[in-house]
C-alpha positions as CSV (number, residue, x, y, z in Angstrom):
1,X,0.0,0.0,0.0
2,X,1.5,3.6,-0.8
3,X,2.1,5.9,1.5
4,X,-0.7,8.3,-0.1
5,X,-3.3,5.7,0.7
6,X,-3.0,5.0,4.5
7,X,-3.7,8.7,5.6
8,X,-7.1,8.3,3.7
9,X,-7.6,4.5,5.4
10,X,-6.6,6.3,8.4
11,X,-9.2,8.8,8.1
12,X,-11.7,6.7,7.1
13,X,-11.1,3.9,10.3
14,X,-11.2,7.1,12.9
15,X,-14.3,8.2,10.9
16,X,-16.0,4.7,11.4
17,X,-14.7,4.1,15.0
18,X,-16.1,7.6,15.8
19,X,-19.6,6.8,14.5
20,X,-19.6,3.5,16.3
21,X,-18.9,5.5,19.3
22,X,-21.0,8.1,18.8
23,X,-24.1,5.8,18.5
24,X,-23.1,3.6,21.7
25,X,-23.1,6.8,23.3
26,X,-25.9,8.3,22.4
27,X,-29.2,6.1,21.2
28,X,-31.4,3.5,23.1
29,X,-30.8,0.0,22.6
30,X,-33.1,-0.6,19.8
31,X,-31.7,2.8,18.5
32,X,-27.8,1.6,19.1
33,X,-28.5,-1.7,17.5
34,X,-29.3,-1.0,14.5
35,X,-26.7,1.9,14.3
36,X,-24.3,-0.7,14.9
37,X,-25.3,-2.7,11.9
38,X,-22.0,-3.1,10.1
39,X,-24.4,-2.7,6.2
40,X,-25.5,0.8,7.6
41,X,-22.5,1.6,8.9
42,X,-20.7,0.5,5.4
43,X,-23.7,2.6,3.4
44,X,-23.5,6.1,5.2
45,X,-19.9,6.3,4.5
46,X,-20.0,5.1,1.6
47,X,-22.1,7.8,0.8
48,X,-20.7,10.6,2.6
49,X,-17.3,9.9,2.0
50,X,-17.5,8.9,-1.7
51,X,-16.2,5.8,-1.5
52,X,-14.8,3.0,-4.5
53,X,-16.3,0.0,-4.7
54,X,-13.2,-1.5,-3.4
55,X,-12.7,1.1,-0.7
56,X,-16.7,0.1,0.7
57,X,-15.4,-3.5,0.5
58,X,-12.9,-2.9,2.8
59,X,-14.5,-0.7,4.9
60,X,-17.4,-3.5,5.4
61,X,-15.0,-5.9,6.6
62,X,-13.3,-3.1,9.2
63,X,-17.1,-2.3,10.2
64,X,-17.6,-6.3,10.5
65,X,-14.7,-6.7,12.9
66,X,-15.2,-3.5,15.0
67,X,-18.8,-4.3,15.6
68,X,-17.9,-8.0,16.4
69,X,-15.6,-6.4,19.0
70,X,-17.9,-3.6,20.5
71,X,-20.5,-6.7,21.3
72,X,-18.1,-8.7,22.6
73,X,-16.9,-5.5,24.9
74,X,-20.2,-4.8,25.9
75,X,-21.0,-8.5,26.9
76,X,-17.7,-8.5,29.4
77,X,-19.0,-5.1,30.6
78,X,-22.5,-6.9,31.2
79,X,-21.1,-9.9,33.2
80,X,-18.7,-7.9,34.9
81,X,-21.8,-5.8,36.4
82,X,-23.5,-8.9,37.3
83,X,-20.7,-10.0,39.1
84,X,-20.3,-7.0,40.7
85,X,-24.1,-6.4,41.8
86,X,-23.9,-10.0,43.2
87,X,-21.0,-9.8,45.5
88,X,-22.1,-6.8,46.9
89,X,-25.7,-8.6,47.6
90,X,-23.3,-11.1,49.8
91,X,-21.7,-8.4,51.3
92,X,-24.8,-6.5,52.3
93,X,-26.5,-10.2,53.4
94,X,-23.3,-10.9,55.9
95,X,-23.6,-7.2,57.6
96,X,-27.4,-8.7,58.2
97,X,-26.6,-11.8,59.7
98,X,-23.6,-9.7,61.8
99,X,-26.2,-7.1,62.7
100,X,-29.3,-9.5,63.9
101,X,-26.7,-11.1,66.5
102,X,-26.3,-7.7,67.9
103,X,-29.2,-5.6,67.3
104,X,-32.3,-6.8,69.8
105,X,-35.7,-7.9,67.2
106,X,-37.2,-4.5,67.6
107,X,-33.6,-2.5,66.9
108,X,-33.4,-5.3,63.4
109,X,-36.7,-4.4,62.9
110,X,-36.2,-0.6,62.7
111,X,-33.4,-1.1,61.3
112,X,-34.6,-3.4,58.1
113,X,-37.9,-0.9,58.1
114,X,-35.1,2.1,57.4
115,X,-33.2,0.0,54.8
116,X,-36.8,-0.4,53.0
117,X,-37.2,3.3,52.5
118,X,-34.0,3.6,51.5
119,X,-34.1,1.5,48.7
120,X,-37.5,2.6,47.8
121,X,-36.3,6.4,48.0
122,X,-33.0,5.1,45.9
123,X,-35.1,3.2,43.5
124,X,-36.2,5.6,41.3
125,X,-32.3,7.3,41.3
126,X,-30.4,3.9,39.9
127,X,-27.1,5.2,38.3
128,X,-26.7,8.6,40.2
129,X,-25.2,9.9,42.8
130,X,-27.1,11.9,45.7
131,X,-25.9,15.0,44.2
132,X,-26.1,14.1,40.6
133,X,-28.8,16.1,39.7
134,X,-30.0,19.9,41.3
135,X,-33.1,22.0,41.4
136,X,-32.6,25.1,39.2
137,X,-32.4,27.0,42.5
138,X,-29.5,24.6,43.3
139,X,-30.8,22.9,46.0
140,X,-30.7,18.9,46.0
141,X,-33.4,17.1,44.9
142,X,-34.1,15.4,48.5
143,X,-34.6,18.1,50.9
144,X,-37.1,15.9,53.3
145,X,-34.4,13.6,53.9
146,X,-33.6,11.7,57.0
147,X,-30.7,13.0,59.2
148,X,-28.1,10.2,59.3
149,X,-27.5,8.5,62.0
């Protein structure tokens, strides 16, 4: 390959990583799917870049790969949240069983009553912070909240 070719292939691959990219980032999952459908992908720039038939060919193999990748990424990322979200169920069930042997029934009660509105009140926040979002005012979200204890 000449020397004059691989700045426009390397144009064109940070052009088709960046739309990739772009569309994980930004659509729904019905949206990101089939924005990540190598064909489409191959089309557009095809299109907008004015691609040769040769050039597209290439390029839908590149897309092929990439896409392959990004899926099996994503799938890691998945199980790697799973196992996450699991160990930290274990965690919080051992601080239970530690707690009931110290806490009298009515203290465990209270105490599993407060844990309930917790995760109701946190329940509708999954994936932010406490401070994540503000009123326009600035003032946080939850100003009827509970001191700590």
């Amino acid at each position: 390959m000449k020397i004059t070719h691989r700045l426009p292939l390397a144009m064109l691959l940070a052009v088709a990583f960046g739309y990739g990219a772009h569309a994980a980032d930004t659509a729904g999952d019905g949206m990101r799917a089939r924005s990540m459908d190598p064909a489409r992908m191959t089309e557009r720039m095809s299109e907008r870049l004015e691609l040769t038939p040769e050039q597209s060919a290439s390029v839908q193999k590149i897309n092929e790969r990439f896409v392959a990748d990004m899926q099996k990424q994503r799938a890691g990322m998945d199980k790697a949240r799973e196992e996450n979200r699991k160990a930290m169920q274990k965690l919080g069930g051992e601080r239970d069983a530690q707690l009931k042997k110290v806490l009298s029934e009515e203290q465990y009660s209270k105490h599993a009553e407060q844990q309930a509105k917790m995760r109701e009140r946190w329940s509708g926040h999954r994936g932010h912070g406490p401070r994540m979002h503000r009123r326009a005012d600035g003032s946080a979200p939850c100003e009827n909240r509970e001191p700590s204890q």
